[in-house]
C-alpha positions in Angstrom: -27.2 29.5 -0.6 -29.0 27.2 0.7 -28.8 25.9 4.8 -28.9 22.0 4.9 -30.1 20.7 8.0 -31.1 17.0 9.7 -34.5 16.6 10.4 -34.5 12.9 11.2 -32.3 10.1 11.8 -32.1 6.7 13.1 -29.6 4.3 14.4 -29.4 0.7 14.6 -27.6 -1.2 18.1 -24.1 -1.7 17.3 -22.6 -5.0 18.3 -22.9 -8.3 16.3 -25.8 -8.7 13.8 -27.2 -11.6 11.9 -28.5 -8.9 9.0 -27.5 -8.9 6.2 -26.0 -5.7 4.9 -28.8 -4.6 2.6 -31.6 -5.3 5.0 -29.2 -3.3 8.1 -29.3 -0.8 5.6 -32.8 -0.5 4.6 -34.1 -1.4 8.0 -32.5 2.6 9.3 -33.5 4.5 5.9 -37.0 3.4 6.6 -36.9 4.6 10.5 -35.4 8.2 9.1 -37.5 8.8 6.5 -40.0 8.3 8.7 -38.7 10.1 11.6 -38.1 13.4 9.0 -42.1 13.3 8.1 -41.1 12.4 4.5 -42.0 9.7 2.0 -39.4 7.5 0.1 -40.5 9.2 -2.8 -39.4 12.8 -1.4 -35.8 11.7 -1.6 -33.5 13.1 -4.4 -30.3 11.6 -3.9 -28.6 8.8 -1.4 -25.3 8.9 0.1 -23.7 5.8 1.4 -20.8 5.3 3.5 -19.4 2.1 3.5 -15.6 1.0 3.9 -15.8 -2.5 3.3 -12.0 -3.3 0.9 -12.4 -6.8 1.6 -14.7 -7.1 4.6 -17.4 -8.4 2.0 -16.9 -9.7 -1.7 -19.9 -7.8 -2.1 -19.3 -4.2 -3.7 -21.4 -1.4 -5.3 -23.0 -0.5 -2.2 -25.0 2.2 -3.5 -27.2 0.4 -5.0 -27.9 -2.1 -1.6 -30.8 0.0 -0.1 -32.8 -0.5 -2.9 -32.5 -4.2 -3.0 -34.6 -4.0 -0.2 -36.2 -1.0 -0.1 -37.9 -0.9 -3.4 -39.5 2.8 -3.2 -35.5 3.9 -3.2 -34.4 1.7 -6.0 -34.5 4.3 -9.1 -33.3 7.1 -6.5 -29.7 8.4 -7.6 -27.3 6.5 -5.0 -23.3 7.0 -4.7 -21.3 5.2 -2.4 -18.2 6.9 -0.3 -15.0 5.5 1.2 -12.6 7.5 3.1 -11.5 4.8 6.0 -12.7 5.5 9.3 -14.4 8.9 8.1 -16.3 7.1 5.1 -19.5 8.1 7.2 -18.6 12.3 7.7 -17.3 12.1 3.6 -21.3 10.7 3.0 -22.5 13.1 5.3 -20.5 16.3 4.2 -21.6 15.4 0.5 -24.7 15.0 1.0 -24.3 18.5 2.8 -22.4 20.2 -0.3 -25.4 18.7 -2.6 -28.2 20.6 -0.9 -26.1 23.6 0.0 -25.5 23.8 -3.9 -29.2 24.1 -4.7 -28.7 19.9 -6.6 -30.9 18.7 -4.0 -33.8 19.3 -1.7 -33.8 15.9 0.3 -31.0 13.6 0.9 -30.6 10.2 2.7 -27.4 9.3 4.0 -26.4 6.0 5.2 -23.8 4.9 7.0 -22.9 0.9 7.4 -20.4 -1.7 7.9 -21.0 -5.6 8.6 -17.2 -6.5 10.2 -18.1 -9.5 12.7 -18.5 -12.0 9.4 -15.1 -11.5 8.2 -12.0 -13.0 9.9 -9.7 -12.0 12.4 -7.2 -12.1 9.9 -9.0 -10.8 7.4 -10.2 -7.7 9.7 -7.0 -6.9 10.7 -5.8 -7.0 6.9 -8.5 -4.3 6.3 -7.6 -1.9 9.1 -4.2 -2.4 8.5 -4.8 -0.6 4.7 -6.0 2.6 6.5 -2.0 3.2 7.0 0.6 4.1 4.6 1.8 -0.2 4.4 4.3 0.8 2.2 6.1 1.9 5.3 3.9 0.5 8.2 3.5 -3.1 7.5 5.8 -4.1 10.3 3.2 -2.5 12.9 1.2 -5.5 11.4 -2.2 -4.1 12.7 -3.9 -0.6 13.0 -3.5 -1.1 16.6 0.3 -1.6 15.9 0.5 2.0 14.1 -1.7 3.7 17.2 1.1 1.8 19.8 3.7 3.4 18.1 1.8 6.6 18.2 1.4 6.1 21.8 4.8 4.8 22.5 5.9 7.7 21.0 3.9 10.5 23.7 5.3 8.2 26.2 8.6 8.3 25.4 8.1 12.4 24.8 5.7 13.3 27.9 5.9 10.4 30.4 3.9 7.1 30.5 0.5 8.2 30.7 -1.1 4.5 31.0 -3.3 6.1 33.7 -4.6 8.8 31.9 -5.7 6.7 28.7 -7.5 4.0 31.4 -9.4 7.0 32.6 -10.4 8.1 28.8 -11.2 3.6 28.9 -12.9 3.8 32.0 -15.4 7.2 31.1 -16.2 6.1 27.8 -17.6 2.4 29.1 -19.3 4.0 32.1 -20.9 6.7 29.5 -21.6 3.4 26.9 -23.3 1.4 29.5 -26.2 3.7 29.8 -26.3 3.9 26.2 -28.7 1.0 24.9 -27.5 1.5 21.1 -24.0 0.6 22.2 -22.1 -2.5 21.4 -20.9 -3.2 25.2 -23.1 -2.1 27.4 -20.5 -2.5 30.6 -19.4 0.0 32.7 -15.5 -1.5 33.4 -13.9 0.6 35.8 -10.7 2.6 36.4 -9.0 -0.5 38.0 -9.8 -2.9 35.2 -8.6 -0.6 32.5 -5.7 0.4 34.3 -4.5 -3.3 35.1 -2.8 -5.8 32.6 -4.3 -8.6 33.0 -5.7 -12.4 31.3 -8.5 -10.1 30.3 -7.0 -7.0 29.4 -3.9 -7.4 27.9 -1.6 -5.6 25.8 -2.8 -5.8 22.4 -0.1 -3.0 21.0 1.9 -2.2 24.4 1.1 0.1 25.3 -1.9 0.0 24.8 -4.5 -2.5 26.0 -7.2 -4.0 24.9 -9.7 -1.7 26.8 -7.6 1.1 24.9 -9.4 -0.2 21.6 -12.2 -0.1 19.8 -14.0 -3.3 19.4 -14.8 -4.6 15.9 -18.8 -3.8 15.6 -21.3 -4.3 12.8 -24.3 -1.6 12.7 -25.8 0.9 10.3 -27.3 4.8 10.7 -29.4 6.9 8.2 -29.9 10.6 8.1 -32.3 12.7 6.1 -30.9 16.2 5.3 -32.8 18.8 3.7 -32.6 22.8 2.8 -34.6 25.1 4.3 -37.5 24.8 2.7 -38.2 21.3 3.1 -37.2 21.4 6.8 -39.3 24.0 7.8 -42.2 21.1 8.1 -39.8 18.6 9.9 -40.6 17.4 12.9 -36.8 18.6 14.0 -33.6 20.8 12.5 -30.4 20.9 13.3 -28.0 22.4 11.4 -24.3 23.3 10.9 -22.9 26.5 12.4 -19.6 25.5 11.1 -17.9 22.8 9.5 -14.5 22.2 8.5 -12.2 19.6 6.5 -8.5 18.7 6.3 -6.1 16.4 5.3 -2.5 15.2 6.2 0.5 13.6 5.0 -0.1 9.5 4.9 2.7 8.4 6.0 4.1 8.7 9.5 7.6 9.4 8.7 6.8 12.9 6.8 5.0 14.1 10.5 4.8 14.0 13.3 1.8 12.4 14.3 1.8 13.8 18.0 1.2 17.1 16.1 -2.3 15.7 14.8 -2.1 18.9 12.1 -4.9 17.9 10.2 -7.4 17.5 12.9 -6.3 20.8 14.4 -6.8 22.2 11.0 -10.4 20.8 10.3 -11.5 21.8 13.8 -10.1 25.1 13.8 -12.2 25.7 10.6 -15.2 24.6 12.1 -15.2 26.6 15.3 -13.7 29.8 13.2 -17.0 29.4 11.0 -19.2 29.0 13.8 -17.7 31.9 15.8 -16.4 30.4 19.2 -14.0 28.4 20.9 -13.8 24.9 21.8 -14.9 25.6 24.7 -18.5 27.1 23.8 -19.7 23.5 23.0 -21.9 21.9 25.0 -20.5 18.8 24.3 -18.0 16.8 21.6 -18.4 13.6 19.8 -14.9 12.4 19.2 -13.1 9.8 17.3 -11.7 7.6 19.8 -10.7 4.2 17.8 -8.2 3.9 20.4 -7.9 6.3 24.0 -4.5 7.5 22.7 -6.3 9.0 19.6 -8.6 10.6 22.4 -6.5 12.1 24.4 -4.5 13.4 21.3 -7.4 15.1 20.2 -7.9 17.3 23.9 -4.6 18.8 22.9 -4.9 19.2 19.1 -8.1 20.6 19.5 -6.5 23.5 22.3 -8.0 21.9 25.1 -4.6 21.4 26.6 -1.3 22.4 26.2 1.0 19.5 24.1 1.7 16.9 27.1 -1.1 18.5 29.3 -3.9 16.4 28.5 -4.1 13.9 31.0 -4.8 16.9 33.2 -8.8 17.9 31.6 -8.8 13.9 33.1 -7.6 14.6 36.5 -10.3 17.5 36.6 -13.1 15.7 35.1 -13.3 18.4 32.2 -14.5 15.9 30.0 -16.5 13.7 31.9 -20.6 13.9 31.9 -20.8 17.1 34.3 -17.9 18.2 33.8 -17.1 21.8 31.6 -17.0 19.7 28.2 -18.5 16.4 28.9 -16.0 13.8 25.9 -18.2 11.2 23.9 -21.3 11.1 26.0 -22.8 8.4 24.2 -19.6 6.0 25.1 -17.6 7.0 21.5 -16.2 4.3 19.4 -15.0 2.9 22.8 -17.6 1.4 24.1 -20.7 2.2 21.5 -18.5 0.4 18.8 -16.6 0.8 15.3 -18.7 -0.6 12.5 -16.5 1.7 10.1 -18.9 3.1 7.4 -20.9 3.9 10.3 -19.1 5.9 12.8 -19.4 9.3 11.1 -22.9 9.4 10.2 -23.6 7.5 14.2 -21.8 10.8 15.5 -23.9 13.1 14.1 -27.2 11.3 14.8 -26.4 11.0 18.0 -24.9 15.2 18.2 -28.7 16.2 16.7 -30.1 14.2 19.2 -28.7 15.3 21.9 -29.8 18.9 20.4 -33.0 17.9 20.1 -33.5 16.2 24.2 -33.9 12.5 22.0 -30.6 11.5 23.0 -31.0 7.6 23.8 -28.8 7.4 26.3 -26.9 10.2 28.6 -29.2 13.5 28.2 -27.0 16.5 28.6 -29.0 19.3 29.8 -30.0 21.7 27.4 -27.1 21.7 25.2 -27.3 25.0 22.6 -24.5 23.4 20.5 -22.6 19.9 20.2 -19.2 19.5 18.4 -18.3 15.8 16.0 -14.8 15.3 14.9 -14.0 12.0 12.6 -10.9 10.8 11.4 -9.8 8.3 8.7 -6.3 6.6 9.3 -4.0 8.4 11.7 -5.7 11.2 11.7 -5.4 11.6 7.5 -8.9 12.7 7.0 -9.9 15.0 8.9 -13.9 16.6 9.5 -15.4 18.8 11.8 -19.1 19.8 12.6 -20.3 21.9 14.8 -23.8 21.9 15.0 -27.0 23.6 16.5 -30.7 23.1 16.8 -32.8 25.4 14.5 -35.9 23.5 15.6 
């Protein structure tokens, strides 16, 4: 079977862009192509990842990147939504295509344009990521994540403190990172403190405990073996994994996070270690409760017990497992489509020394988790440099 790897990448600065879509897009398939040493026309297949349901009237995505990138527009294209993992599902397919022998070259993209739209009309869009039948009275995605964090509050103790310090490290990691949307290293204090500019937006959780609305757009080129052995770079997947759970909040308990324990516990049982072999994780952190969630799901902590990799500084740059380097969804930004195919750009280049912000030193292998919803869709990558 064939071993897909990525052998090039590039990622646009999240934040607030004037760009349209299509020329977002185009603008980073360009850079990776021609960061992988290929040509436009060495490209079997493209994968795009965008969420979009009503950000844009503007559908059928696949087809964007060859509006304005011409040499792509006869290339086979299909377009991928899976809420806030849209960008892993585009990524893992264009994995399973190569793997299967289909394809020898594959772009994936990764995009979203959010800062356009509404408030309102954001909110609406987010809010569709949760089972409305039943969560409508949360009345924003933030809404279902307070509950979710009301609800370890009301079963552990209030850890406000702990999810500042998840803020607080991500924005201080984000502000050397000059790809990320805020650029601002915030504080403990700041974080920790209710005020005019940091108020509850979901109590209890605050507005430095979410992720900010972001446009931006990523590309990867993934190849098999063959093609990569005259790359520039490889990295490639020592393990990978892939679960679901049950929509709705009332059939689970979403403390539990079974599905992300599930896809990760697949990944690191492929690759043959424990979490704690990584050299570092990118994690899914649309709001510091889903962060801190994660450190226990994941076996880093006991249920309860994860405020206390905080209090040690497990997950801090330096520390054993240094959490979201490159400032997560926190700080880098949430441009949906994106986030997943951003995570594992920036994993391989960290693997590579090309990371464009925090270096860690000599990392061997580097761990991505992405979620859709409350943790519904569920992937895990762990990946290693072949090259």
């Amino acid at each position: 079977m064939p071993k897909p790897a990525i052998i090039g990448w590039s990622h646009g600065k999240f934040g607030r862009s004037e760009s349209p879509l299509p020329e977002m897009m185009g603008d980073v398939a360009r850079d990776a192509i021609a960061d992988a040493g290929l040509e436009p026309s060495d490209i079997d297949v493209i994968h795009v990842g965008v969420y979009n349901n009503g950000l844009s009237k503007q559908g059928f995505e696949a087809a964007l990147p060859g509006v304005v990138f011409p040499e792509l527009a006869l290339t086979p294209a299909h377009r991928h939504e899976n809420a806030c993992a849209t960008g892993s599902t585009a990524v893992f397919a264009a994995h399973d295509s190569i793997a299967a022998g289909r394809h020898k070259a594959a772009l994936v993209i990764g995009a979203e344009r959010m800062t356009q739209a509404s408030g309102h009309d954001v909110n609406e869009v987010l809010l569709s990521a949760s089972y409305r039948e039943e969560e409508e009275h949360f009345k924003s995605f933030a809404g279902v994540f307070g509950e979710i964090a009301r609800q370890y509050f009301e079963r552990y103790g209030d850890h406000s403190q702990a999810l500042a310090t998840i803020a607080a490290k991500n924005h201080a990691n984000g502000a050397r990172n000059p790809l990320a949307h805020m650029q601002k290293d915030l504080g403990f204090e700041f974080c920790n403190t209710v005020s005019e500019k940091n108020p509850y937006v979901a109590e209890p959780l605050r507005r430095t405990d979410c992720s900010m609305v972001s446009d931006g757009a990523v590309a990867l080129v993934m190849a098999a073996e063959d093609v990569a052995a005259s790359a520039p770079q490889a990295v490639t997947w020592r393990g990978m994994g892939n679960a679901n759970d049950v929509l709705p909040l009332s059939q689970r308990d979403p403390l539990e996070m079974a599905g992300a324990r599930r896809a990760m516990t697949q990944a690191l049982d492929a690759a043959g270690i424990a979490i704690f072999d990584l050299d570092l994780l990118e994690t899914h952190d649309c709001f510091t409760i889903a962060e801190l969630l994660e450190y226990e799901a994941f076996g880093l902590a006991e249920p309860g017990q994860g405020h206390r990799l905080l209090a040690e500084g497990t997950t801090a740059v330096g520390g054993r497992l240094p959490v979201n380097p490159s400032g997560g969804l926190k700080a880098k930004g949430h441009p949906i489509g994106a986030t997943g195919v951003s995570m594992h750009a920036l994993a391989a280049a960290q693997l590579t020394g090309r990371s464009p912000g925090i270096q860690i030193q000599d990392p061997e292998l580097a761990g991505v988790f992405n979620m859709g919803g409350a943790a519904v869709s569920n992937f895990a990558s762990i990946l290693e440099r072949a090259r």
